[in-house]
C-alpha positions in Angstrom: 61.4 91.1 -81.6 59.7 94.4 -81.8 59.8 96.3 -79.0 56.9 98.1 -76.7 55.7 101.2 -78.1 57.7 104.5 -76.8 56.6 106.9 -74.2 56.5 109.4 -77.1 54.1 108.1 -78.7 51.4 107.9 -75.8 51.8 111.9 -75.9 50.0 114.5 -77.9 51.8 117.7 -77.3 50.3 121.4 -78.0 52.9 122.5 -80.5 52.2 119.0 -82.3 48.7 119.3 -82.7 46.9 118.9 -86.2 43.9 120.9 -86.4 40.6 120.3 -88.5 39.6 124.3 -89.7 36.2 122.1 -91.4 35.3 119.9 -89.5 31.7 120.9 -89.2 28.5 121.7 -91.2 29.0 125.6 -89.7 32.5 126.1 -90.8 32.1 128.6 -93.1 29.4 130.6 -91.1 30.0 133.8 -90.6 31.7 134.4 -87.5 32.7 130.6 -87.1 35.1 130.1 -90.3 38.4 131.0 -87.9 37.9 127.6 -85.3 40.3 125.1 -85.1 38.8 121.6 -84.1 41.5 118.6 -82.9 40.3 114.6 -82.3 43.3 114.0 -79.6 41.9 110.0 -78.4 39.3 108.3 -80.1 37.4 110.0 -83.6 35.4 112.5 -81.6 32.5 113.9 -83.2 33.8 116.0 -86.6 31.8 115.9 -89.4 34.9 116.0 -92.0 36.7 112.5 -92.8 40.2 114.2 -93.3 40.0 114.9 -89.3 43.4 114.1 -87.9 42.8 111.5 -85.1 46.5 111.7 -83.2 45.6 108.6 -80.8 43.0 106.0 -82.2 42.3 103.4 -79.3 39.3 102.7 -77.2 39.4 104.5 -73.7 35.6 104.5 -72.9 35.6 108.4 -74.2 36.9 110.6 -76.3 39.4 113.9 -76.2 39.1 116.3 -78.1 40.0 120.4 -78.3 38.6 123.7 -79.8 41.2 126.7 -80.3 39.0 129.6 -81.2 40.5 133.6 -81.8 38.5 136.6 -80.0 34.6 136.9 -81.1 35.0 132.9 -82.7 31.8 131.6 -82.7 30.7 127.7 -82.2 27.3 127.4 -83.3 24.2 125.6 -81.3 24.2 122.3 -81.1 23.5 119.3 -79.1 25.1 115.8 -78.3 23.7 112.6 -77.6 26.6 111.9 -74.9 28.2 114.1 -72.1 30.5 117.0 -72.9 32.5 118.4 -70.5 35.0 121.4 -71.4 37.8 122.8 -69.2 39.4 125.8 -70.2 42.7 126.3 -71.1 43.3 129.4 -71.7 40.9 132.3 -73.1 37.7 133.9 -72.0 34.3 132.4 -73.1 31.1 132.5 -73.2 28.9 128.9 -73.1 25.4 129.8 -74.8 22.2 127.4 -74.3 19.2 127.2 -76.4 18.2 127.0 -80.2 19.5 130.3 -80.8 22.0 130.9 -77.6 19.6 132.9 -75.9 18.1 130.6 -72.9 21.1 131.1 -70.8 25.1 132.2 -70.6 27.9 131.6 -68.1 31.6 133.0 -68.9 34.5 130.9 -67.9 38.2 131.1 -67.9 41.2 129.2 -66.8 40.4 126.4 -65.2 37.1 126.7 -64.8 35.3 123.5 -65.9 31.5 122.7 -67.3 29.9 119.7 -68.2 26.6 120.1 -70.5 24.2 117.4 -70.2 23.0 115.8 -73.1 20.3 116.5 -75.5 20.8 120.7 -75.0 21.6 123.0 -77.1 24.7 124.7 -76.1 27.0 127.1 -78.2 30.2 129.1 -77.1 32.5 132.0 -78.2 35.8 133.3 -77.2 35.1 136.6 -75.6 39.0 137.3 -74.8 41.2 139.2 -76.7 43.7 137.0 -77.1 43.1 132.9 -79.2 41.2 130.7 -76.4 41.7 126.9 -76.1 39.1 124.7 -74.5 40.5 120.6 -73.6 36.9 118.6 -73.8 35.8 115.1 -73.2 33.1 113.5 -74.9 31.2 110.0 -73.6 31.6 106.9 -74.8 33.9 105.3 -77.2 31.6 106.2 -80.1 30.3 110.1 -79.3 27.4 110.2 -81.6 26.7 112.7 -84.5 25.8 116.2 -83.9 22.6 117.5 -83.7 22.3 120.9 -85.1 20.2 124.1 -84.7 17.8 124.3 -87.9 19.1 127.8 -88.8 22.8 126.0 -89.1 21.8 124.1 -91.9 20.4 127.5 -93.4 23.8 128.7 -93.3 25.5 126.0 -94.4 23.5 125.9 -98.0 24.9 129.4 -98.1 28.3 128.1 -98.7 28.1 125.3 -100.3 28.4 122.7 -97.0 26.2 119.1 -97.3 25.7 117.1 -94.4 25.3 113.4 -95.2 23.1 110.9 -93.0 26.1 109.2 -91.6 27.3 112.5 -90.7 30.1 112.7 -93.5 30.6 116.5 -94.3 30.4 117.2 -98.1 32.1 120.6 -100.0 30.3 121.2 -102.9 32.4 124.6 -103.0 35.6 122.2 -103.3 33.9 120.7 -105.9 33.4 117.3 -103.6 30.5 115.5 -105.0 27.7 113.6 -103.0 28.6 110.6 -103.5 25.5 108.9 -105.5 22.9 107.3 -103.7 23.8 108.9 -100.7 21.6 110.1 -98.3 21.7 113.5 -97.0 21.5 114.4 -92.9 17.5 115.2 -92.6 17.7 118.8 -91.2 16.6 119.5 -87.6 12.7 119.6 -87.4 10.3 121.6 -84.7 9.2 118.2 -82.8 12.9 118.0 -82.5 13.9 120.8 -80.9 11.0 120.9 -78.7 12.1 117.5 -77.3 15.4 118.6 -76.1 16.3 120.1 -72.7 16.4 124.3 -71.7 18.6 125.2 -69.7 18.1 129.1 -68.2 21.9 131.1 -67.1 21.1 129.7 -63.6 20.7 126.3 -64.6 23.5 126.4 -67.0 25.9 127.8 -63.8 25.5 124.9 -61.9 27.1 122.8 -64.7 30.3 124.7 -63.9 33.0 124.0 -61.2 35.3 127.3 -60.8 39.0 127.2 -60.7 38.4 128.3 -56.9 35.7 126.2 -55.6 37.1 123.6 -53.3 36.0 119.8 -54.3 36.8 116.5 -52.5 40.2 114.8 -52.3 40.5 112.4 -55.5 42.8 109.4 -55.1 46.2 111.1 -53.6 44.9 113.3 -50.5 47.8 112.5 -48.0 50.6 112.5 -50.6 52.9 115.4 -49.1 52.8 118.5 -51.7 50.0 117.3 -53.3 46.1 118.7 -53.7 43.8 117.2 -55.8 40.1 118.5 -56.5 37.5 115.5 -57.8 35.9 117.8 -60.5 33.4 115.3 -62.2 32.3 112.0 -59.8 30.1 113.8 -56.9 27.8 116.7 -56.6 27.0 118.6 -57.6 28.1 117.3 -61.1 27.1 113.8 -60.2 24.9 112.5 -63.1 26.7 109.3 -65.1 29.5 110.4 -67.5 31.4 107.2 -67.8 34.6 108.9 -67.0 35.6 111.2 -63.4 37.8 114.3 -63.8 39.8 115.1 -61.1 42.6 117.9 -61.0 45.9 117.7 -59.2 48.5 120.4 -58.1 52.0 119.6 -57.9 54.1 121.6 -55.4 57.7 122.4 -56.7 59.4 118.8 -56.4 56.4 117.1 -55.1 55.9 113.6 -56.9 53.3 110.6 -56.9 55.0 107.5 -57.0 55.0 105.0 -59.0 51.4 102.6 -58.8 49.2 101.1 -61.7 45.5 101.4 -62.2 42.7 99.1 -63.8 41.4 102.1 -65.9 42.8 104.2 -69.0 44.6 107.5 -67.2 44.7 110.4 -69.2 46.7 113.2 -68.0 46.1 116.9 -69.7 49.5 119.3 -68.3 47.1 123.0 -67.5 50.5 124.4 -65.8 53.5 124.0 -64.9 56.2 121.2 -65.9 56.0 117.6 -65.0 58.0 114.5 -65.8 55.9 111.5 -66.7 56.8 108.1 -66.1 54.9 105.0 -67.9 56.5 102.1 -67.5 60.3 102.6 -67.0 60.5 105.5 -69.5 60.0 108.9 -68.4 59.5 111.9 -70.6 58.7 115.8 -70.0 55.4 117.5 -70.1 54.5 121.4 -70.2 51.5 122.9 -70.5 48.7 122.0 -73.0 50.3 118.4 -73.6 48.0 115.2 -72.9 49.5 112.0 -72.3 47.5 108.7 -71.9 48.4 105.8 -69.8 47.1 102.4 -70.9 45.0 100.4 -67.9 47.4 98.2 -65.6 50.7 100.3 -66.8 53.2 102.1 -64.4 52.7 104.9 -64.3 54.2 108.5 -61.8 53.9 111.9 -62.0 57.0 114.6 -60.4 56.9 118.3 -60.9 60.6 119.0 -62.3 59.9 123.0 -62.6 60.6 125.7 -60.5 56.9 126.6 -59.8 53.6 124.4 -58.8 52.4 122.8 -61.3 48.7 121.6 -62.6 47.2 118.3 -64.1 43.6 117.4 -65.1 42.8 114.0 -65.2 40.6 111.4 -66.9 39.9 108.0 -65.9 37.2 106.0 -67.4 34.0 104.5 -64.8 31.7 106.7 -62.9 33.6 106.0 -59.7 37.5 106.5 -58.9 39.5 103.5 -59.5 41.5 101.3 -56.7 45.0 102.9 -57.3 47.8 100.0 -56.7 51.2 101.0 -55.0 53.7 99.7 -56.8 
């Protein structure tokens, strides 16, 4: 009889992740050729079918990562569901409009923003050192990208076909459309008049600073615990499907051991933490995600010598009923 899957396997860690250096139409574009794109749960939004998915199972969103060196560019474009970024590590700038010019914010570690949908939005590492964003996406299926006209300009330039089912083509790879296909009909006028602007000011009320204080999430009188609900009230309080909340760990502080209804995703931002699903535990450090499948066990200790830091992800607009165990 074949066993339950290991612990092991529920976690993507940093060092192990498998990036995607194509996975868009505006891969080769100048300034943007150095990004590194990841599809950590669920297939994301990448344009190239060689993207490595690490985790392929239905959580009610997606995770995903960008890992960009200084002045790396990610070029305008717009999503049909939510997209929330929390940074990692790096300094960035987040860009809004058809050509990045309607609005900026810079952000840097832990700061979090969440774009609404249908807005253009674009963003470079501004740091000197490689920047890594963790992201969400909406929705089990996140839609194709909608791109800036002058994107597709570029892309010709090199060689890059976008199909209609968003399948990325490289002609300079000697990849051949496949016949009969259709190709991605390029981003017209009508279109980008119909989306959303968004001006710096409206842009910075989309973010939630590492230092703003937010409500208590679900452990609030667990000793050594604080928690900050980062997505689930206002001011970021429009439907996203999922709430992001983010937890610090006091040296040996612990939440024991309790079960929700929900998928849990847990994305390590500092620190060292021992993660228990079911009765196997394993050790986290930072830049790790680990997901937690709905009604599991599942407890959290910090093992290190300092406080330590946890985003989390739960699927539903509103925090689940968390069950002691």
């Amino acid at each position: 009889m074949t066993g339950a899957p290991s612990i092991e396997s529920r976690i993507v860690r940093y060092a192990d992740l498998i990036p995607c250096r194509d996975a868009f139409i505006d891969t080769r574009s100048p300034g943007s050729d150095q990004k590194e794109n990841f599809t950590i749960i669920g297939p994301g939004v990448a344009e190239n079918p060689k993207q490595h998915v690490h985790i392929n199972e239905p959580h009610g969103f997606n995770i995903g990562g960008a890992r960009q060196p200084p002045r790396c560019l990610n070029s305008q474009h717009s999503h049909e569901t939510v997209e929330v970024f929390y940074v990692f590590s790096g300094r960035w700038r987040f860009m809004s409009g058809e050509h990045g010019t309607d609005g900026e914010v810079f952000m840097g570690p832990g700061d979090l923003i969440s774009i609404p949908t249908r807005l253009f939005r674009g963003f470079e590492n501004v740091g000197e050192d490689t920047g890594f964003l963790w992201a969400v996406l909406g929705g089990d299926d996140a839609g194709h990208v909608l791109w800036a006209p002058y994107v597709f300009d570029m892309a010709r330039d090199y060689g890059l076909v976008l199909l209609e089912d968003g399948t990325l083509i490289d002609t300079a790879k000697v990849e051949a459309v496949p016949k009969g296909a259709r190709l991605m009909p390029e981003t017209t006028v009508a279109q980008v008049a119909a989306l959303t602007r968004a001006d710096s000011a409206a842009l910075a009320s989309c973010v939630i600073p590492a230092d703003l204080p937010r409500p208590a999430a679900l452990h609030p009188r667990t000793a050594g615990i604080a928690e900050r609900l980062l997505i689930g009230t206002a001011p970021i309080d429009w439907p996203h499907g999922f709430t992001v909340a983010e937890v610090t760990l006091a040296h040996d502080a612990a939440i024991a051991a309790h079960r929700l209804a929900v998928p849990d995703v847990w994305f390590v931002a500092e620190g060292s933490v021992e993660v228990g699903i079911g009765e196997e535990t394993a050790l986290c450090g930072p830049g790790d995600t680990i997901t937690v499948p709905a009604g599991a066990v599942r407890s959290l200790a910090n093992r290190g010598n300092a406080a330590a830091k946890v985003v989390q992800v739960r699927r539903g607009d509103k925090l689940p009923v968390c069950e002691p165990v």
